[in-house]
GUMILUM-253170 format. One record per residue (C-alpha): residue number from 0; x, y, z; residue in three letters. Coordinates in Angstrom, 1 decimal. Layout:
# GUMILUM-253170
NODE    n       u       v       w  res
NODE  NUM       X       Y       Z  ALA
...
//
This chain:
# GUMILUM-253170
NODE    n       u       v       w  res
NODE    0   103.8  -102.3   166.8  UNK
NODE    1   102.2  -103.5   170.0  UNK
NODE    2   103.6  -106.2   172.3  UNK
NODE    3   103.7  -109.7   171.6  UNK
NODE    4   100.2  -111.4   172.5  UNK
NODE    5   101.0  -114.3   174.7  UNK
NODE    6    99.2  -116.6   172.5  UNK
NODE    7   101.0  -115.6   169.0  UNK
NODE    8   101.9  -113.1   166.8  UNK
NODE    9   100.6  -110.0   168.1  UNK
NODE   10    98.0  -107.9   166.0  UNK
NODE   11    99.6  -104.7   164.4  UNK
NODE   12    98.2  -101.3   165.6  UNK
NODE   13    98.0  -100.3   161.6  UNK
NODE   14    95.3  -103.0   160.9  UNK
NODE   15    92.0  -102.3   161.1  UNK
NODE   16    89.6  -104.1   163.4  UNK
NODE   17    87.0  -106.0   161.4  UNK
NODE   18    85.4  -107.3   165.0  UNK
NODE   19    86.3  -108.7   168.1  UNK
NODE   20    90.3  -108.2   169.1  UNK
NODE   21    90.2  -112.2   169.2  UNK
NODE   22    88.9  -112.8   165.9  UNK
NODE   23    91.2  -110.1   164.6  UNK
NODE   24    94.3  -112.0   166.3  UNK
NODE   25    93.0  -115.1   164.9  UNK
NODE   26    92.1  -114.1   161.3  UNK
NODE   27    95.5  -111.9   161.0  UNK
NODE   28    97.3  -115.1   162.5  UNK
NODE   29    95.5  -117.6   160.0  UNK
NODE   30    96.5  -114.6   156.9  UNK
NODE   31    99.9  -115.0   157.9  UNK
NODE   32   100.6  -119.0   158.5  UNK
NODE   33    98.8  -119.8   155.1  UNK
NODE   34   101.5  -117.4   153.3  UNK
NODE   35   103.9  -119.3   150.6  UNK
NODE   36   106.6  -117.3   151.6  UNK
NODE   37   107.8  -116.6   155.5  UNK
NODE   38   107.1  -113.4   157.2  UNK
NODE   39   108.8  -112.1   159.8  UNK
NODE   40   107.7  -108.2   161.4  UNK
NODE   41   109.6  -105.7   164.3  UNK
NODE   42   108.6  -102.5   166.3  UNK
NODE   43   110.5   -99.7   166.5  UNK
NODE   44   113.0  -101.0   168.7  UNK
NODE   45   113.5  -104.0   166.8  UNK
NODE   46   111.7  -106.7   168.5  UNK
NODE   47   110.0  -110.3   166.8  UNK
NODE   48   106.7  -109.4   166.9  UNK
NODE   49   105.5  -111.8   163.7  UNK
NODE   50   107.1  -115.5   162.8  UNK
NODE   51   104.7  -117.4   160.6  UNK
NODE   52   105.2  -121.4   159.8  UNK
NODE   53   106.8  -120.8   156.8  UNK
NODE   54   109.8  -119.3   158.5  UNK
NODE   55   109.6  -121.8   161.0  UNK
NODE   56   109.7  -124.2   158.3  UNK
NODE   57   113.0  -122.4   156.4  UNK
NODE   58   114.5  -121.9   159.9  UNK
NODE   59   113.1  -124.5   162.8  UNK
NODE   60   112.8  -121.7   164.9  UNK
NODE   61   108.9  -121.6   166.0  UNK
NODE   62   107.2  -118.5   166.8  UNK
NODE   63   107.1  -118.9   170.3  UNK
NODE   64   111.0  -119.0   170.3  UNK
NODE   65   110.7  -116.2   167.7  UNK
NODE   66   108.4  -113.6   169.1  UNK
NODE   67   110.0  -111.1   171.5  UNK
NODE   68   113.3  -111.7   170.8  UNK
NODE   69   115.2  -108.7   170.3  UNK
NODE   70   116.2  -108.7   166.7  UNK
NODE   71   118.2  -111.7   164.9  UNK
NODE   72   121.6  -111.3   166.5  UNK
NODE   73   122.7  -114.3   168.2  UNK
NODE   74   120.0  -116.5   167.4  UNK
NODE   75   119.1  -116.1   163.7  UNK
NODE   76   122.2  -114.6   162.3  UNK
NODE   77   125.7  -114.8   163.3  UNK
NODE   78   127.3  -112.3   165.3  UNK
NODE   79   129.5  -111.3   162.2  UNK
NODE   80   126.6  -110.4   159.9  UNK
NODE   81   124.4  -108.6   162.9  UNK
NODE   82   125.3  -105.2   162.5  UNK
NODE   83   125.1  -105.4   158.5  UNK
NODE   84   121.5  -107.3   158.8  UNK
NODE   85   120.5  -104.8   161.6  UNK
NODE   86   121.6  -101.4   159.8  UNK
NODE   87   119.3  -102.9   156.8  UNK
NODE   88   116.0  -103.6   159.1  UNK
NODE   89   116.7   -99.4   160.5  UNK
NODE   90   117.3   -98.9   156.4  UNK
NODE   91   114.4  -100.5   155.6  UNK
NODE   92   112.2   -98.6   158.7  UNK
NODE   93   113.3   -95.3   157.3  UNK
NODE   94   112.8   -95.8   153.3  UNK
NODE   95   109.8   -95.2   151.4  UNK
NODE   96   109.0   -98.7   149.5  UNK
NODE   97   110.6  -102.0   149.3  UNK
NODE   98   114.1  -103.4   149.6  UNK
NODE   99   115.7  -106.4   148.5  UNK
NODE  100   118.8  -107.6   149.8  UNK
NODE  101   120.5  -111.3   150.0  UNK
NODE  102   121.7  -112.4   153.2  UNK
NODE  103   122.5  -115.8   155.2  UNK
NODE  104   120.1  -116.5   158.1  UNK
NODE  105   120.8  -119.4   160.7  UNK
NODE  106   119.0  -122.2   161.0  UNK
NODE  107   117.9  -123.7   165.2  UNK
NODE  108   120.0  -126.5   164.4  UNK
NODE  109   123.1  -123.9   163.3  UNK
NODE  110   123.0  -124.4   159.5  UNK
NODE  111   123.6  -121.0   157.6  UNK
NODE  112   120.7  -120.9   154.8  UNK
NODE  113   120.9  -118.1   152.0  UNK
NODE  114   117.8  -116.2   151.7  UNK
NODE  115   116.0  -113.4   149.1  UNK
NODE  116   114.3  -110.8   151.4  UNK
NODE  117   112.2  -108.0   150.7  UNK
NODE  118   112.3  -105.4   153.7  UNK
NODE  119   109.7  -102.9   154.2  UNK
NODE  120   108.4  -100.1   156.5  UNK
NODE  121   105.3  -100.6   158.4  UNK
NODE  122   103.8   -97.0   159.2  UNK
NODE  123   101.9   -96.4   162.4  UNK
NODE  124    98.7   -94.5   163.2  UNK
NODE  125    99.9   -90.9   162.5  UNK
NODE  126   102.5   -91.8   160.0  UNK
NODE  127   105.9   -92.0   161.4  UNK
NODE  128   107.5   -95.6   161.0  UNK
NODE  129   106.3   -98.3   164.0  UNK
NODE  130   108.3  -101.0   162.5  UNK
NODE  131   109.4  -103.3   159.4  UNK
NODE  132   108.4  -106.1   157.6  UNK
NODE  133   111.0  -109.2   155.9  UNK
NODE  134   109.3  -111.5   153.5  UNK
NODE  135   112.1  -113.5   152.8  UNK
NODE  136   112.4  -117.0   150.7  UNK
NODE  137   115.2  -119.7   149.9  UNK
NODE  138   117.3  -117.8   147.4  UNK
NODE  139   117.0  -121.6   145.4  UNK
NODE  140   113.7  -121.4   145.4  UNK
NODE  141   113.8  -117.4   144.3  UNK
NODE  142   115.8  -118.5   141.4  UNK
NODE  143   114.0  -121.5   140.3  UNK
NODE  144   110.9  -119.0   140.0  UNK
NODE  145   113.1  -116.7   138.3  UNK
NODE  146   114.5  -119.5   135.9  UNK
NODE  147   111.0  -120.7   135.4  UNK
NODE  148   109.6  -117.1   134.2  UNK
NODE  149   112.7  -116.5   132.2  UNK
NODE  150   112.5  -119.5   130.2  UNK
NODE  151   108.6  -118.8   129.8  UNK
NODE  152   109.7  -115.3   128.2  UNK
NODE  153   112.3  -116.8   126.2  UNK
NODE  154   110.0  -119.9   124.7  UNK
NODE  155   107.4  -116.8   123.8  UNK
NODE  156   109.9  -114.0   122.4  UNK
NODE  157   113.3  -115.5   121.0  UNK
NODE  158   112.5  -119.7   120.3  UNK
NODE  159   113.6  -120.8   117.3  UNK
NODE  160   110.8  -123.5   118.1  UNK
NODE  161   107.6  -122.8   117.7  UNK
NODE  162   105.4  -122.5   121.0  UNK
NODE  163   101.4  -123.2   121.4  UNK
NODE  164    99.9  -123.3   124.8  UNK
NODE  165    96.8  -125.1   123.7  UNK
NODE  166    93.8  -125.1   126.8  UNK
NODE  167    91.6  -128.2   128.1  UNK
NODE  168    89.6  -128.0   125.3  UNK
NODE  169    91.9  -127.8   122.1  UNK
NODE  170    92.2  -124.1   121.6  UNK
NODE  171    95.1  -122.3   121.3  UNK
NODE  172    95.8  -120.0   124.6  UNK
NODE  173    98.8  -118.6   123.8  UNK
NODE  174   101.6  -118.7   120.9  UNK
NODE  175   105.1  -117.3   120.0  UNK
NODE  176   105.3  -115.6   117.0  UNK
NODE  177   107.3  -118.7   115.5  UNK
NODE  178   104.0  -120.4   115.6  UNK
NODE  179   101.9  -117.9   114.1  UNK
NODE  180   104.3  -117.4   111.2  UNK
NODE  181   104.1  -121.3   110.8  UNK
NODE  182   100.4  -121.4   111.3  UNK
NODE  183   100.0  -118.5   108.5  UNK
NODE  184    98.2  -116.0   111.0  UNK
NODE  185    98.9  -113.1   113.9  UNK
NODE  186    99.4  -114.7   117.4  UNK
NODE  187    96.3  -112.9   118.8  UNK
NODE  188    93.7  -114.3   115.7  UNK
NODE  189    94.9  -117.9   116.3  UNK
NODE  190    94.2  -117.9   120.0  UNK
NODE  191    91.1  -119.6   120.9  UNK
NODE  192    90.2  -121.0   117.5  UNK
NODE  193    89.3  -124.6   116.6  UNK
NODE  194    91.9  -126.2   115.6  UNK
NODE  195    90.1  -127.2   112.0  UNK
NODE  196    90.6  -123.4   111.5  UNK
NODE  197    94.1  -123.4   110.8  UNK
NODE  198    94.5  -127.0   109.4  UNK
NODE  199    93.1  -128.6   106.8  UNK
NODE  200    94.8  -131.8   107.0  UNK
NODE  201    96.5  -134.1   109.3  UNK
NODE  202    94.4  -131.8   112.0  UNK
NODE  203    92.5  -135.5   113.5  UNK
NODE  204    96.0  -136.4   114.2  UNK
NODE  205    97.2  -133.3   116.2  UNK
NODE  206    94.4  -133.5   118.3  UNK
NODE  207    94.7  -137.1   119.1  UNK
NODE  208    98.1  -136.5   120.4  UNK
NODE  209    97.2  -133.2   122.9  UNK
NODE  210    94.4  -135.9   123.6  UNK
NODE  211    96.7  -138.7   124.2  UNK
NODE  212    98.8  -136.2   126.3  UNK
NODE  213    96.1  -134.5   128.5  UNK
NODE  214    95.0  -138.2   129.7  UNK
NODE  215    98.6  -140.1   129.5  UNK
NODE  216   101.1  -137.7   130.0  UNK
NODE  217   103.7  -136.6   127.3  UNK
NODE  218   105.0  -139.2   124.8  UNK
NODE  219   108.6  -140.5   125.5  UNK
NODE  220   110.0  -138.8   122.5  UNK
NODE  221   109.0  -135.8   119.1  UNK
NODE  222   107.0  -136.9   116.4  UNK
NODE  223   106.5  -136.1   113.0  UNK
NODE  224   103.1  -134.8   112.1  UNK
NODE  225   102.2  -134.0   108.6  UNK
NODE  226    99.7  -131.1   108.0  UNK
NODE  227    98.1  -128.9   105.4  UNK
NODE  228    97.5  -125.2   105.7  UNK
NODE  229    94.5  -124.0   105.6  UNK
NODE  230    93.9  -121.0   102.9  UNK
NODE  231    95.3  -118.4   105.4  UNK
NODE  232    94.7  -114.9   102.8  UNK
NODE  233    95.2  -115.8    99.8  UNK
NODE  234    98.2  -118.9   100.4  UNK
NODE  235    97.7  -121.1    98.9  UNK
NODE  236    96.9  -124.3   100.6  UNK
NODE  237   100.7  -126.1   101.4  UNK
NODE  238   101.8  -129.6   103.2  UNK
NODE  239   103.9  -129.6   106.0  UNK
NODE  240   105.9  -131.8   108.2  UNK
NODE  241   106.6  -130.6   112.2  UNK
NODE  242   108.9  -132.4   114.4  UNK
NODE  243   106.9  -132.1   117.3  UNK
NODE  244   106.8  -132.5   121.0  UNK
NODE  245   104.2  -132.2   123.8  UNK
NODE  246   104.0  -131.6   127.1  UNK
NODE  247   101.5  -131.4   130.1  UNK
NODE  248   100.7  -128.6   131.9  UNK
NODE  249    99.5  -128.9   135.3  UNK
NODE  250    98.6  -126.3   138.3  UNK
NODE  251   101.1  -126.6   141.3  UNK
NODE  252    98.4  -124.5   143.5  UNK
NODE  253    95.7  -127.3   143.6  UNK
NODE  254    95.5  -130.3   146.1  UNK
NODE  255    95.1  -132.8   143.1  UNK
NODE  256    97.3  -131.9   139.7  UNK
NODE  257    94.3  -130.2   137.5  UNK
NODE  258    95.3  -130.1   133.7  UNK
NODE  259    95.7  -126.6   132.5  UNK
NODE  260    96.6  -127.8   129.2  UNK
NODE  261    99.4  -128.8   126.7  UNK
NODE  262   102.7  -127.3   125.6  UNK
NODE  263   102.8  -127.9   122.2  UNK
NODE  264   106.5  -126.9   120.6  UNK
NODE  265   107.1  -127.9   116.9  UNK
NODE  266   110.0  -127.0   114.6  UNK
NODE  267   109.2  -127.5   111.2  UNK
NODE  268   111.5  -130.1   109.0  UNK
NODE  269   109.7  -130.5   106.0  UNK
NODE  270   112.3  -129.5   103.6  UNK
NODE  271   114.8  -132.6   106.0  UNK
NODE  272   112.4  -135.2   105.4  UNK
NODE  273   111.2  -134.6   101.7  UNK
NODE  274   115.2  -134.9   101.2  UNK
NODE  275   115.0  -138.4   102.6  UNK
NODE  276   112.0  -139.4   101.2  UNK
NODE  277   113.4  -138.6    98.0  UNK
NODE  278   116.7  -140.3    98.8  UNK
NODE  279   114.8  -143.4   100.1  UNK
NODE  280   113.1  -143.5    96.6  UNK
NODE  281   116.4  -142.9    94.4  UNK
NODE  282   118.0  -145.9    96.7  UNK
NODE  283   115.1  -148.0    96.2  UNK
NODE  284   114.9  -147.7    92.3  UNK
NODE  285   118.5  -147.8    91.9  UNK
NODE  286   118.1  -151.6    93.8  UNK
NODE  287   115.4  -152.6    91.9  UNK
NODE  288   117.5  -151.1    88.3  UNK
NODE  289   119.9  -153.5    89.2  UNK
NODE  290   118.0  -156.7    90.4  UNK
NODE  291   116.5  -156.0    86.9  UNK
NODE  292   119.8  -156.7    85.0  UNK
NODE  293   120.3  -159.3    87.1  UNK
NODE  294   117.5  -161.1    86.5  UNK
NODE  295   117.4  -159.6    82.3  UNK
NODE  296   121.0  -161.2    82.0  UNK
NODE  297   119.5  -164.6    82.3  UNK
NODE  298   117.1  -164.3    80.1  UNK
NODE  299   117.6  -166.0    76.7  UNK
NODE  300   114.1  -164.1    75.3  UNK
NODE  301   114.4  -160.0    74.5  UNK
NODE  302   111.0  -159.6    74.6  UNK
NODE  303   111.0  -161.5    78.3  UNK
NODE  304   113.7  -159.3    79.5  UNK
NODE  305   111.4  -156.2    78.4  UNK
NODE  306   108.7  -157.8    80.3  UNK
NODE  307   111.1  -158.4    83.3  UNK
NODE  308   112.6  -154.7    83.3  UNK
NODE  309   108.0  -153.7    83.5  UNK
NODE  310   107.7  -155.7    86.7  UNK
NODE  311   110.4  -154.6    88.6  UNK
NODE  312   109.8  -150.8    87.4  UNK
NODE  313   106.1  -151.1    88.5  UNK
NODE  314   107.2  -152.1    92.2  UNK
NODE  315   106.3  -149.0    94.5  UNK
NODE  316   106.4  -146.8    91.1  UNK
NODE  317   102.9  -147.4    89.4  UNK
NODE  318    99.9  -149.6    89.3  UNK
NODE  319    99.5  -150.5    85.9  UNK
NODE  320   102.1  -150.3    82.8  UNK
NODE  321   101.1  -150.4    79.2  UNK
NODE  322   103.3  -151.3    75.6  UNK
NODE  323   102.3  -150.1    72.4  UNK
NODE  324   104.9  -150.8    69.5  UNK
NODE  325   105.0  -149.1    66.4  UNK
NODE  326   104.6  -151.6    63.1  UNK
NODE  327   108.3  -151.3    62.3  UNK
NODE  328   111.0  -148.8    63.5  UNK
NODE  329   111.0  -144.7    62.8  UNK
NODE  330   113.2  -142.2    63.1  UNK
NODE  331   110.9  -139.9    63.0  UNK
NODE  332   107.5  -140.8    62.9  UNK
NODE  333   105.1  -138.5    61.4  UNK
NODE  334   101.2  -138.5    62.1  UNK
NODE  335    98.8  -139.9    61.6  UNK
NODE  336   101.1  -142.4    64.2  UNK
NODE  337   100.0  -146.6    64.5  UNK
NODE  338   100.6  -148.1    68.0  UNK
NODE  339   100.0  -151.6    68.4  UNK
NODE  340    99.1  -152.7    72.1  UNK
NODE  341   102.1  -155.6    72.8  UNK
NODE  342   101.7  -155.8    76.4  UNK
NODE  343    99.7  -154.7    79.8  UNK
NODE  344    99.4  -155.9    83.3  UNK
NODE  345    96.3  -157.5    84.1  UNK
NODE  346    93.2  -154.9    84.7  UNK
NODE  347    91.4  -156.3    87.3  UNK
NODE  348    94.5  -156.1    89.6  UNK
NODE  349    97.9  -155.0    89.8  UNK
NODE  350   100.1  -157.7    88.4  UNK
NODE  351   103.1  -158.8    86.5  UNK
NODE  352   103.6  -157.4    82.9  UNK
NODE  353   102.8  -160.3    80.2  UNK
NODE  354   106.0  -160.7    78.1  UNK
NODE  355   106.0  -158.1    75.4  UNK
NODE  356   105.0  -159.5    71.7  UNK
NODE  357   104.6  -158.3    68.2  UNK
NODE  358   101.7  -158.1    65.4  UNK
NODE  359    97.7  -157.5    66.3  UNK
NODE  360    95.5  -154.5    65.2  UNK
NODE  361    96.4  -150.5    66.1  UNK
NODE  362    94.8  -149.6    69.3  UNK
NODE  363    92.2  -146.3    68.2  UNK
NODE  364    93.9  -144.2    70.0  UNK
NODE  365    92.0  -140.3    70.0  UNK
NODE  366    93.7  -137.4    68.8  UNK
NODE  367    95.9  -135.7    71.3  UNK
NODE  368    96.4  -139.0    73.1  UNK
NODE  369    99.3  -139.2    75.8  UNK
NODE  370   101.2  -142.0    73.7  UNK
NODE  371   100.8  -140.3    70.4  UNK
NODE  372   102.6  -136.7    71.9  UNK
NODE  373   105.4  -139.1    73.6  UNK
NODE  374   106.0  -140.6    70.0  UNK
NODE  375   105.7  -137.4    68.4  UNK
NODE  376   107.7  -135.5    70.8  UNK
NODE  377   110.0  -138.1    71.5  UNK
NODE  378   109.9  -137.8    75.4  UNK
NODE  379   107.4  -137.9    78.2  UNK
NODE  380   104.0  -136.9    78.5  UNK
NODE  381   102.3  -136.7    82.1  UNK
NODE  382    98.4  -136.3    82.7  UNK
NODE  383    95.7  -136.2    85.2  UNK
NODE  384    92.1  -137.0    85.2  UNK
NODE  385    89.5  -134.5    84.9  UNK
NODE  386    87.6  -136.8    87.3  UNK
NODE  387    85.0  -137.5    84.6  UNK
NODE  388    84.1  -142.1    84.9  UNK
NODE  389    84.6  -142.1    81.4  UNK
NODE  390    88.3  -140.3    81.0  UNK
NODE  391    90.2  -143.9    81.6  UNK
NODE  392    87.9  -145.7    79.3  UNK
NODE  393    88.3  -142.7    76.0  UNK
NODE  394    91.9  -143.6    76.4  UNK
NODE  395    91.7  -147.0    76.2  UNK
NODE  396    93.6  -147.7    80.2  UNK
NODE  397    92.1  -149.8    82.8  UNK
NODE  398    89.4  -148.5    85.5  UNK
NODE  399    90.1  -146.2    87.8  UNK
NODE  400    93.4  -145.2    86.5  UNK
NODE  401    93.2  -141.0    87.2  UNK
NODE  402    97.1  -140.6    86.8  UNK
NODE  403    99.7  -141.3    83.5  UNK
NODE  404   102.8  -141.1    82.4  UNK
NODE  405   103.7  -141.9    78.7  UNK
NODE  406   107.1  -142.4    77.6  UNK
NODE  407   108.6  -142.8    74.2  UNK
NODE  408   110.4  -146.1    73.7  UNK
NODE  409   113.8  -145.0    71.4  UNK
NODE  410   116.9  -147.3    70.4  UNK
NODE  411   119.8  -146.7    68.1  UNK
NODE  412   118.3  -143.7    67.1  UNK
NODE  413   114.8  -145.2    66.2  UNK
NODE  414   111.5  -144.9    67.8  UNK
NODE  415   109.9  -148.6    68.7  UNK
NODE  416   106.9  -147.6    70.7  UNK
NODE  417   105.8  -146.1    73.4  UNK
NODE  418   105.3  -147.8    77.1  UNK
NODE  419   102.4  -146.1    79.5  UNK
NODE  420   102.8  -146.1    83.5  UNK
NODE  421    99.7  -145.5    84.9  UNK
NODE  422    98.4  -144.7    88.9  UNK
NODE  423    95.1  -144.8    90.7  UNK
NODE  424    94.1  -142.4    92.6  UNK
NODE  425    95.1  -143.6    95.8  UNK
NODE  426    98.5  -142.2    94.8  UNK
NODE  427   100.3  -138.8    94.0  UNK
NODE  428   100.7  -137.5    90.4  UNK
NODE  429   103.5  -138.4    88.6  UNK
NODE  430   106.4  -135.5    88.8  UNK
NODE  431   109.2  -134.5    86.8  UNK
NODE  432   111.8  -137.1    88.7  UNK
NODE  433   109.4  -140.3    87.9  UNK
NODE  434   109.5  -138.6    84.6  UNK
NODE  435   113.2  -139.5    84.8  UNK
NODE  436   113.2  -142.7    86.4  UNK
NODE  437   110.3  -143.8    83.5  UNK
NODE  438   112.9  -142.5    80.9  UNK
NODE  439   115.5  -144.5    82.3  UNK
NODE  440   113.2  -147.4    82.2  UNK
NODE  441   112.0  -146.8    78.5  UNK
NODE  442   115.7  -146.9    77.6  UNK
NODE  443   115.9  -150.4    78.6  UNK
NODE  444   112.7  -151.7    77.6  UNK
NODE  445   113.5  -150.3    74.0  UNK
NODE  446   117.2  -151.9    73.6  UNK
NODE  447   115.6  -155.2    74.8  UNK
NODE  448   113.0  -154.4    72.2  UNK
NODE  449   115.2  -153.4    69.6  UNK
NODE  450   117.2  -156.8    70.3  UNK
NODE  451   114.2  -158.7    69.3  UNK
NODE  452   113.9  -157.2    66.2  UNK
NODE  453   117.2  -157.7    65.7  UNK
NODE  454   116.7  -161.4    65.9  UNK
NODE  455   113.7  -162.0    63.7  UNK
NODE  456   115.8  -160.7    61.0  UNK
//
């Protein structure tokens, strides 16, 4: 390398003049202040001949106390380390490539600062070495940039979380292969997709939260999102509950933070919370069981207590119920079976259940009808609409009713009638555990039944 320049950092006899030796001096200088990490270059003999402001910054030293010094002994490293640092700048002069090597540098006010460098030879004109290079960096700041990559590789190779980078504009940039086992597809198909793609439902709600996120920051804790798969080859289409958490990804390079995206990691609980839904509802309906015989045991009426055991079933269970006695006690009825509508909640609304009474004129029931299998079967019968306007009227249930649930009424061995829950279609189908709840109902409903038959006598 060539002299200091008395004005700065001298210009290296390796780079090639693009104009003027000024402007080259100047542009070279301008290259090396604007760096992120400081730069520091020697001759052949070992003298400062390059100090930019990022090593000024790291160190205090400036580069007019730098330049021409005659290596770092004394002044930039302690006596003790000299000969060690030295031996590695002549190393580094020599070698083909570059070097790393940790060592601690001293700062102008006599602080000892540990520092990452990477050493390498600077070839002259015809060759032979004319001097070396040391980029060198806080080794903190080294590892938080190490830490920072490692936990990027770790979130995209061995997360049990699932990972989405999702850009600006609500497309997935990048997935783990958690995510695109959750999302039904390979992690290259999903990536820049509409959303809507991949989800059927609950898709307005994931985008209003990268929304929220891209224009309010990250939400102070996860949230459940509940989603449906869309028909990913064949799967069929399956609901889904992610524990999910967001974050927002902005670009430390600009002047102003400029939204790259959102980190979108989501572990999937839907098994967790299907649990406790499901032990919400036992808890619930055991309370309201046992308001019921509360509330029964003061009744002097059977037939009231039936009607009282109706209302507090239909809480949070079903919209409408539905009583239909037999004309007198069966064992076993055999067809053609006679049901006589005793009770039902009011049509126009859900309501309480009238109390339950006796006598009146068989309801035409059609063949096959839910109430007639639960008699014959003795036991439940479930069914669905085939969303035709007149498949609540043919069976004789109140408007709008496109989910049932008929259950045989049975005491002391005897079938009494039948009692009908019935759901609009603002709620799920019945399943097999209202099935059992209904059962445990009917049980009541029938000895309270039963009771009043019982009295008459």
């Amino acid at each position: 390398m060539t002299a200091p320049h008395p004005s700065g950092p001298a210009r290296p006899e390796a780079l090639p003049e693009a104009g003027p030796e000024s402007d080259g001096a100047d542009l070279l200088a301008a290259l090396l202040d604007g760096m992120d990490a400081a730069l520091c270059a020697f001759d052949a003999s070992g003298t400062v001949t390059h100090w930019n402001r990022e090593a000024e910054r790291i160190l205090g030293w400036t580069a007019a106390e730098a330049v021409g010094r005659q290596g770092l002994d004394g002044w930039a490293v302690r006596a003790a380390d000299a000969e060690e640092v030295t031996a590695r700048l002549i190393g580094a002069m020599r070698s083909p490539g570059r070097q790393v090597h940790e060592f601690a540098l001293l700062t102008k006010d006599g602080g000892r600062v540990l520092v990452r460098t990477q050493l390498s030879a600077v070839p002259g004109p015809d060759g032979t070495p004319a001097g070396a290079y040391c980029a060198f960096s806080e080794v903190h700041t080294q590892i938080d940039l190490e830490r920072s990559i490692a936990l990027s590789e770790a979130l995209f190779g061995d997360a049990s979380w699932s990972v989405v980078l999702v850009d600006a504009d609500l497309r997935p940039a990048l997935a783990n292969a958690h995510a695109a086992r959750a999302l039904r597809t390979g992690r290259t198909a999903l990536l820049g997709r509409p959303l809507g793609e991949l989800l059927d439902q609950g898709v307005e709600e994931v985008e209003g939260a990268l929304q929220h996120v891209l224009a309010a920051g990250a939400p102070p804790a996860p949230t459940d999102l509940w989603v449906t798969l869309r028909d990913q080859g064949g799967a069929p289409p399956e609901r889904r509950c992610w524990r999910s958490g967001f974050l927002k990804l902005a670009s430390p390079l600009a002047e102003e933070p400029v939204p790259l995206g959102v980190a979108w990691l989501f572990l999937d609980v839907t098994a967790a919370r299907l649990a406790e839904q499901e032990s919400a509802r036992l808890r619930f309906r055991g309370s309201q069981l046992h308001r019921a015989g509360r509330a029964v045991a003061e009744c002097e009426d059977p037939m009231e207590a039936a009607s009282l055991y109706l209302d507090f079933a239909l809480a949070g269970f079903a919209d409408h119920a539905v009583v239909d006695l037999l004309p007198a006690p069966q064992a076993a009825p055999e067809p053609p079976v006679s049901l006589v509508r005793s009770a039902a909640t009011p049509t126009g609304a859900p309501g309480p259940c009238p109390a339950v009474g006796r006598g009146g004129i068989p309801v035409p029931y059609g063949e096959g009808h839910p109430a007639l299998q639960a008699v014959e079967r003795c036991g439940s019968v479930r069914a669905a609409s085939d969303c035709t306007e007149s498949w609540a009227a043919a069976r004789k249930w109140p408007e709008g009713t496109v989910h049932a649930l008929a259950t045989v009424l049975r005491s002391r061995g005897r079938t009494v009638g039948v009692v009908t829950f019935l759901r609009g279609p603002s709620r799920r189908p019945f399943d097999r555990g209202d099935a059992t709840y209904a059962e445990d109902i009917a049980s009541r409903v029938a000895a309270s039944v039963d009771l009043a038959l019982v009295a008459e006598r």
